[in-house]
C-alpha positions as CSV (number, residue, x, y, z in Angstrom):
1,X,53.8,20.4,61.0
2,X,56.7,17.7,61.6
3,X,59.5,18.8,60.4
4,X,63.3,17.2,61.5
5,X,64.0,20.0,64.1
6,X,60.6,19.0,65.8
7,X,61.2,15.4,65.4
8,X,65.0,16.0,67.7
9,X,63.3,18.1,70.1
10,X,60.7,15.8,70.9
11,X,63.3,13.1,71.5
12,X,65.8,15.4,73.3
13,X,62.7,16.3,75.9
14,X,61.7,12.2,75.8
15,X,65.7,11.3,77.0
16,X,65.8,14.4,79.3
17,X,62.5,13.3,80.8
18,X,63.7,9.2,81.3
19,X,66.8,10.9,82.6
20,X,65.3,12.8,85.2
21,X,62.8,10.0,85.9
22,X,65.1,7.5,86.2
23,X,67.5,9.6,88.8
24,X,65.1,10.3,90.6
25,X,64.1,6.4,91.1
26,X,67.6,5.2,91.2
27,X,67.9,8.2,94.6
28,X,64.8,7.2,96.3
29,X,65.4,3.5,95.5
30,X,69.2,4.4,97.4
31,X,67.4,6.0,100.5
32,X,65.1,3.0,101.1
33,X,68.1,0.4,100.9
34,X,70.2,3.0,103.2
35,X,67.3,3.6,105.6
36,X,67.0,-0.6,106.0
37,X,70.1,-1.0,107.7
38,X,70.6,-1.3,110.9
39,X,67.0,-2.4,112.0
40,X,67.7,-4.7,114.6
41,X,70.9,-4.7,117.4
42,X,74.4,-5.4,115.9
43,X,76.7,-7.9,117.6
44,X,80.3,-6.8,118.0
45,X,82.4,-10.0,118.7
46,X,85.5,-9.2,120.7
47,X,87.5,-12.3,120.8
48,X,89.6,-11.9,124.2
49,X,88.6,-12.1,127.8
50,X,86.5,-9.3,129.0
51,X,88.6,-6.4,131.0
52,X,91.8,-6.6,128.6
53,X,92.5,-3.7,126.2
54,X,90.6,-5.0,123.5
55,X,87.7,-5.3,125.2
56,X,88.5,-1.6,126.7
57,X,88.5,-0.2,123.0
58,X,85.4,-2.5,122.1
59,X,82.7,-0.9,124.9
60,X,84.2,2.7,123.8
61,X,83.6,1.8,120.2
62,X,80.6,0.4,120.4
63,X,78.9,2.9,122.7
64,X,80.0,5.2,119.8
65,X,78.6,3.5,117.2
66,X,74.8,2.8,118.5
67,X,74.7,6.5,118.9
68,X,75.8,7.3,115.5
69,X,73.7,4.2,113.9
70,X,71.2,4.7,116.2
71,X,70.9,1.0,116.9
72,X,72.2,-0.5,119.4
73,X,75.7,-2.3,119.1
74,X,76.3,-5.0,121.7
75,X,79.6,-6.4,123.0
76,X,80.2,-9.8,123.1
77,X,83.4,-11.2,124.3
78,X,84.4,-14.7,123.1
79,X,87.9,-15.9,124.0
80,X,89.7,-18.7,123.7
81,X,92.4,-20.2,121.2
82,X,94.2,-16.5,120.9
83,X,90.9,-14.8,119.3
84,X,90.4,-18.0,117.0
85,X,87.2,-18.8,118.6
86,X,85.5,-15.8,118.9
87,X,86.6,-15.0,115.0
88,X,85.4,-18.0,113.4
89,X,82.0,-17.3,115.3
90,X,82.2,-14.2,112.9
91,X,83.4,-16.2,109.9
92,X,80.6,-18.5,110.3
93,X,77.7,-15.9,110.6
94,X,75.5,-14.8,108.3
95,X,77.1,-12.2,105.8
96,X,74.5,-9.3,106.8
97,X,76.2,-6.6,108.8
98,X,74.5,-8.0,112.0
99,X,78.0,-9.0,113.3
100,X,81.2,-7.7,113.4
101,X,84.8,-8.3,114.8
102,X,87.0,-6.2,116.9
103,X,90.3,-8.0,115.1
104,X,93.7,-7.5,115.8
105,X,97.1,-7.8,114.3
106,X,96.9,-11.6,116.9
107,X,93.4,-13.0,115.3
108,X,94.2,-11.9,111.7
109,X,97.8,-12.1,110.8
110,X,99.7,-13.9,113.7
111,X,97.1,-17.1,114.5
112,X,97.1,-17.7,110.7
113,X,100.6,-18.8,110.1
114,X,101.2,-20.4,113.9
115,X,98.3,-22.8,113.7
116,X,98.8,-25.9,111.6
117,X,94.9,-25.6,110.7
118,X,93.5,-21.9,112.0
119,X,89.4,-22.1,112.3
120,X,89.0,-19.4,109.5
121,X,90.7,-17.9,106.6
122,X,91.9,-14.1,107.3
123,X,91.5,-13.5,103.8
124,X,88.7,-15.1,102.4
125,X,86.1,-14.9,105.7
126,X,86.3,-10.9,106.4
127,X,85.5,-8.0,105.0
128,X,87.4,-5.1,106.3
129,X,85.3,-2.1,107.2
130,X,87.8,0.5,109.6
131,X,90.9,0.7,110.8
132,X,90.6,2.3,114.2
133,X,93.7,2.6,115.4
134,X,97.9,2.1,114.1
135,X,100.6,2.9,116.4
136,X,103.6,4.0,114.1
137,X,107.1,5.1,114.8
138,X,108.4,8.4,113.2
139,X,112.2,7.4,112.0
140,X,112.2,11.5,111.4
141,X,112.2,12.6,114.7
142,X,112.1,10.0,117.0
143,X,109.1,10.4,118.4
144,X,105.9,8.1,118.7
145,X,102.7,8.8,116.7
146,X,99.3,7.4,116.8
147,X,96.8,7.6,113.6
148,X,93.2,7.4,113.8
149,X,91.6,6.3,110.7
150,X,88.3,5.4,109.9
151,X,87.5,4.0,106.3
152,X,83.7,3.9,105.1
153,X,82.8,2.1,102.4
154,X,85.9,1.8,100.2
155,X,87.8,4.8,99.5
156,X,86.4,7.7,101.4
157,X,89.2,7.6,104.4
158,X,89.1,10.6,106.9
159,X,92.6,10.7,109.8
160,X,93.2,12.5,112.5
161,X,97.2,12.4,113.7
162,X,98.7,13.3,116.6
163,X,102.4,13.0,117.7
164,X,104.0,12.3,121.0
165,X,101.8,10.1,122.4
């Protein structure tokens, strides 16, 4: 018999049903896009001589990274112009996570308001995916601290701190 209290359950088990259908589309649909990326070697653009500090922290990083991406991330030093050539090879890539820059405080802050015309825009070019490293000074107690951060995707943000160094 239909009655009004069969009619509701009906459509409460039809919604439940597209709900649970849908979810579990919309997670498998998420593990297929996450499992696409990184298929092929990623580029890391260092944009300073090879040997200097930044290039130091760039073959650390990066022989970090292809093990936890499991993909291997190659360093490529480009200098020239204090980073500007290196970074606008970057800027003028293709936007698909198959290159990244090692930037600094010089290449994204400093060559942007010494040079008349820079080769990129800081701003507008870049997307910022970590902060690796930010030496700070404690006014507290006078001593030095350095903070490791590393920022995924937004706002999950994990430090580690340590003082004194």
């Amino acid at each position: 018999m239909l009655t009004r209290r069969n009619i509701v359950i009906f459509a409460g088990l039809l919604a439940l049903l597209a709900g649970v259908l849908t979810a579990l589309g919309l997670g498998a649909m998420k593990i297929a896009q996450a499992d696409q990326w990184p298929s092929r070697p990623i580029t890391m653009v260092v944009p300073f001589a090879a040997g200097g500090p930044t290039d130091v922290v760039g073959r650390i990083l990066g022989d970090r990274l292809s093990d936890v991406l499991g993909q291997q991330v190659i360093v490529e030093n480009i200098g020239g112009a204090g980073g500007m050539n290196g970074a606008q090879r970057v800027a003028l890539a293709n936007p698909d996570g198959y290159q990244a820059l090692l930037g600094t405080v010089g290449t994204q802050a400093y060559n942007q308001t010494l040079y008349k015309k820079p080769l990129y825009n800081a701003v507008n070019d870049f997307a910022p995916v970590a902060l690796i490293a930010e030496l700070t000074e404690s006014t507290r107690n006078g001593m030095s601290s350095l903070t490791i951060s590393t920022i995924v995707c937004g706002d999950d943000q994990s430090s580690v701190t340590g003082s004194g160094l």
